[in-house]
C-alpha positions in Angstrom: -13.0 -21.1 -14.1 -13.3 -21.3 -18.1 -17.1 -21.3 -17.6 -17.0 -18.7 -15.3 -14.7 -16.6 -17.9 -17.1 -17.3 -20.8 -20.5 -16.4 -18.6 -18.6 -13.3 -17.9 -17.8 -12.0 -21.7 -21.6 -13.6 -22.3 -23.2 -11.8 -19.5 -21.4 -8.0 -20.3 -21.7 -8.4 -24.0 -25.7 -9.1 -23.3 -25.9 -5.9 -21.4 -24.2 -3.7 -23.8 -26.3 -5.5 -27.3 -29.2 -5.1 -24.7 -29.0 -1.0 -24.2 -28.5 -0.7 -28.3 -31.1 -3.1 -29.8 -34.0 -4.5 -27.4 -34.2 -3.7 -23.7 -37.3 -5.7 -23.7 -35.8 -8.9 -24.6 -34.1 -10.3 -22.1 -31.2 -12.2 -23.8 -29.1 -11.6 -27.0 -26.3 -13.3 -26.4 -26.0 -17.2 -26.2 -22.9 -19.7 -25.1 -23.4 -22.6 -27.2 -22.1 -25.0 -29.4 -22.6 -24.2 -33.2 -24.2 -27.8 -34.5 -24.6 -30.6 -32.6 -23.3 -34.0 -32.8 -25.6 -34.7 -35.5 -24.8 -31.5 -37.5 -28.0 -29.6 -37.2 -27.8 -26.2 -36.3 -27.8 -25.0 -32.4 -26.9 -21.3 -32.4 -30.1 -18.8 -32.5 -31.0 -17.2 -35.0 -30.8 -13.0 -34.9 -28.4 -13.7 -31.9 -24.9 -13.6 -31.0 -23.4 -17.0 -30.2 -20.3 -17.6 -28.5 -18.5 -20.8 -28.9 -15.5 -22.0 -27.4 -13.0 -24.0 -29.9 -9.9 -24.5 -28.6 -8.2 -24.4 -25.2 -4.2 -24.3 -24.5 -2.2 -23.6 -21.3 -0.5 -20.4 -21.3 3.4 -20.9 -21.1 5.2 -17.7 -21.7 5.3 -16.4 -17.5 4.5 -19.8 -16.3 4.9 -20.2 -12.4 7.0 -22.9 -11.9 7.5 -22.8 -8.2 4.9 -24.3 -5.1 3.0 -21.9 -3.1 4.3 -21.4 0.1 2.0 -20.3 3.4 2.9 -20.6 6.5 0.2 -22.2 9.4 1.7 -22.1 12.7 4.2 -24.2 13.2 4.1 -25.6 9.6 4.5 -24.6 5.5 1.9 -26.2 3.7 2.5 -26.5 -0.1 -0.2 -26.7 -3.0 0.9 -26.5 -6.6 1.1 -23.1 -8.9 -1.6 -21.3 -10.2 -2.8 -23.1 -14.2 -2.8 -19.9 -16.5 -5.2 -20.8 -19.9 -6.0 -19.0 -22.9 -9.5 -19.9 -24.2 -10.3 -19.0 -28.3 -13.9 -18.4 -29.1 -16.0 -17.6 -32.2 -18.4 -14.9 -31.8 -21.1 -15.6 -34.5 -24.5 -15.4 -35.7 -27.3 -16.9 -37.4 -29.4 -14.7 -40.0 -32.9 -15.3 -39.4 -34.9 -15.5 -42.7 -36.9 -12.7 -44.2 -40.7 -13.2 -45.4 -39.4 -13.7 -49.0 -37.0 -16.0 -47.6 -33.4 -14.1 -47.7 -31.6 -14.0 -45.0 -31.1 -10.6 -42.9 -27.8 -10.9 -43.3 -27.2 -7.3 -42.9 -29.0 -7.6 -39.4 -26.7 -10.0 -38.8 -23.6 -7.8 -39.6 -24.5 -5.0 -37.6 -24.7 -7.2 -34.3 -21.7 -8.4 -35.5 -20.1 -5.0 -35.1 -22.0 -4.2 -31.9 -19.8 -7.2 -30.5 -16.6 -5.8 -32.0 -17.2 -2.3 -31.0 -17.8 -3.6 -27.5 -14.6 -5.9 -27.3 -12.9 -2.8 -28.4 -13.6 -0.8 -25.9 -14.0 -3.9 -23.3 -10.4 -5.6 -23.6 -10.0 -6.4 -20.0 -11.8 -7.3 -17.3 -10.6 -7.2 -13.6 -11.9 -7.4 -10.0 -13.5 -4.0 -10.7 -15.9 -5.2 -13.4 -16.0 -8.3 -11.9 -19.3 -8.1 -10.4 -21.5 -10.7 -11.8 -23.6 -13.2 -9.2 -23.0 -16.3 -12.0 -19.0 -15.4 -11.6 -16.7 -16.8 -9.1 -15.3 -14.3 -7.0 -11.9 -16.4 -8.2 -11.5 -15.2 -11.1 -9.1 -12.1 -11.0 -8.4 -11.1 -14.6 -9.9 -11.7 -18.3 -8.0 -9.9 -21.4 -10.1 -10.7 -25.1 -8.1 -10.1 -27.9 -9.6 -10.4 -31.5 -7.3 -12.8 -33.5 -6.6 -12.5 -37.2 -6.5 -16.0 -39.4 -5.8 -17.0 -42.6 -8.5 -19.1 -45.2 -6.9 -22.0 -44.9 -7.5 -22.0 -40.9 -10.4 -20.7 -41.2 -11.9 -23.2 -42.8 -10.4 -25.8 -41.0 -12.3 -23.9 -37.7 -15.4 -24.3 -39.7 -14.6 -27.8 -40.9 -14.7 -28.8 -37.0 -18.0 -26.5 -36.3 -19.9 -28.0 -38.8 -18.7 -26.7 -42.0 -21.3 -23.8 -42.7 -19.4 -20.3 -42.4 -21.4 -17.7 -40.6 -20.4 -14.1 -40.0 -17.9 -14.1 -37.0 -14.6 -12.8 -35.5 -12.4 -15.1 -33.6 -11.1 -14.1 -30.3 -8.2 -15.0 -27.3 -9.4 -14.7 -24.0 -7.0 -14.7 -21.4 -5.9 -15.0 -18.6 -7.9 -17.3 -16.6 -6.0 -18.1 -13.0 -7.1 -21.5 -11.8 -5.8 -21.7 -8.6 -7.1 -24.9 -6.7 -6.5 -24.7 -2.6 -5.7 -28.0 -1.9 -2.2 -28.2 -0.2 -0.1 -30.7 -2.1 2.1 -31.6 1.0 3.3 -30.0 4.6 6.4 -29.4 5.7 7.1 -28.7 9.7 9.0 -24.7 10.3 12.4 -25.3 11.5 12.7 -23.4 15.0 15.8 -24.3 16.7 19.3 -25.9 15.4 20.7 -28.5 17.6 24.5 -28.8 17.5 26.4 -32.3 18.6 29.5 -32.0 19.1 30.7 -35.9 19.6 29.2 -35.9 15.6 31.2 -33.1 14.1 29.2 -30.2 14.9 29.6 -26.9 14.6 
């Protein structure tokens, strides 16, 4: 479910970059790490890249109880749904001019396409919900643009490979994963027996 939440944002932020900039080329929008384990760079260049950096489990309405369904004659119980907030970079990569500066201005104005659009885009439910690559799982994505201060910021960067790009930092949640398997059955009580000779009622 976390890929299937990042392919979403990927996929509809593609569409939208797509209709302002380039219809004719067919992606603008990479998920990607920003370096790899070596350091050198991995995110494309005149492209928005989003990378996920952290993960955490969201707490605050936590279901703390077993689902309950009834089959028959029997409850079957499987555990509750796992709520997670995912954080992600949204960055890019200046290509290089023919003199060898870099378009960072280019690079800024995509930049804003992908605020603008998150903007107007903060949540994403069944109704948008319509992409092949996503599971038909996922019920509900929220994106909220984070503000951080220097000293996290470049401790982000310090873990993405220490070369600040232009970016904005985002929450995405909630992402419901909900996995089917039943954790244990218990029988539906139909009839009380009363014994007498034991106390009964």
């Amino acid at each position: 479910m976390i890929m299937d939440g990042l392919v979403l944002i990927a996929s509809e932020l593609n569409e939208y970059i797509r209709n302002r900039v380039d219809l004719s080329t067919e992606n603008h929008v990479f998920l990607s790490s920003i370096v790899d384990g070596t350091g050198n760079n991995q995110s494309a260049k005149d492209a928005i890249t989003i990378t996920l950096t952290s993960v955490e489990e969201e707490c605050t309405n936590k279901v703390q109880r077993f689902n309950r369904v009834q089959h028959d004659s029997a409850y079957t119980y499987s555990e509750p749904e796992l709520s997670l907030n995912l954080f992600i970079i949204v960055s890019v990569r200046p290509e290089k001019n023919s003199d060898g500066t870099d378009k960072y201005i280019d690079a800024l104005s995509l930049l804003s396409m992908a605020a603008h659009f998150f903007q107007s885009n903060r949540r994403f439910d069944q109704s948008k919900i319509q992409n092949p690559k996503v599971s038909d799982d996922l019920r509900r994505v929220i994106v909220e643009l984070r503000s951080v201060g220097f000293e996290s910021q470049s401790y982000i960067w310090g873990i993405h490979g220490g070369q600040y790009l232009p970016s904005l930092l985002y929450k995405v949640s909630v992402i419901r994963i909900h996995e089917d398997t039943a954790t244990k059955e218990v029988p539906v009580v139909e009839t009380v027996e009363v014994n007498a000779d034991r106390g009964g009622l």
